[in-house]
N, C-alpha and C positions, 0 to 999 in steps of 0.2 A: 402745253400750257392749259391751265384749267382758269375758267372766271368765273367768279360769284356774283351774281343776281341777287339783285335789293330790288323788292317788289311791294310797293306801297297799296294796301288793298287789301281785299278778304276774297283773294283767288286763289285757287286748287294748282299747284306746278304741275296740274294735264294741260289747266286752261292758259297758263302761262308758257308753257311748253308748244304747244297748238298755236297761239299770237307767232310766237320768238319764229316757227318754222315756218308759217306762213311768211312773213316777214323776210325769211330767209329767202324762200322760195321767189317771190314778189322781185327781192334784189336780182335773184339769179337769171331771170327774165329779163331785167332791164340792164343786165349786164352782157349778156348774150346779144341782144338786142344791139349797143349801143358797139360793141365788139365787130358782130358783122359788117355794121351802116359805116364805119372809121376804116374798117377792112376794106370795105369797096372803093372809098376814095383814094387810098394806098396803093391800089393797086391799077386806080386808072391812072395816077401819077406813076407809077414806076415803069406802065407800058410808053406813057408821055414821053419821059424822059430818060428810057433803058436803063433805068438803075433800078436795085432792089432799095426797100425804105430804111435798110439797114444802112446802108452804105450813105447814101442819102441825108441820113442825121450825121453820119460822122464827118462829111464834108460842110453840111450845114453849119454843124455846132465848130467848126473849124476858120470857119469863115471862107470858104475854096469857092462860096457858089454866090449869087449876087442876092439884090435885096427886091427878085421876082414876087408878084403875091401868088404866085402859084406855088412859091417855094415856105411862103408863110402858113399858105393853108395845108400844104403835107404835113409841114412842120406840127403843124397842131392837131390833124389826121394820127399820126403816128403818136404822138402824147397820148392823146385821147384813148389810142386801140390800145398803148402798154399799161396807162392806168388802170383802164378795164377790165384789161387781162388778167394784171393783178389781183382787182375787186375779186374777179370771179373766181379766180384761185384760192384766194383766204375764201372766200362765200363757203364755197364747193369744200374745205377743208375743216368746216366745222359741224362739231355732231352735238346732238341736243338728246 
């Protein structure tokens, strides 16, 4: 996939180049970040309740399991760590 940049301004594509990676760099961080902090709670829930987070959402999303908040906060542990995951997957897969 290629994207085109509209750069409103009288800047150099080194100095626009230099923002965009930093920028990139900046998300990469806070996705990394935000990936581990979602992973630790994942995983004190699955030593809790002997399941892995996989298994977990498919009982979850099934309705197998009850409406515990400990089961809401996986729930949204496990959201969190796959959307992140993803972030940082496209992040990490574009070149400037």
């Amino acid at each position: 996939m290629t994207l085109t940049v509209g750069i409103k301004g009288d800047f150099t594509p080194q100095e626009v180049s230099e923002v965009i990676r930093g920028a990139l760099e900046q998300n990469q961080r806070v996705a990394k970040y935000k990936i581990k902090k979602y992973l630790e709670v994942c995983e004190d829930f699955e030593k809790k309740y002997e399941m892995d987070s996989d298994l977990f959402m498919e009982k979850f999303d099934s309705g197998k399991l009850g409406d515990d908040d400990d089961f809401f906060g996986w729930y949204a542990a496990k959201r969190g760590f796959d959307i992140w995951n993803k972030r940082l997957k496209i992040i990490s897969g574009i070149q400037i």
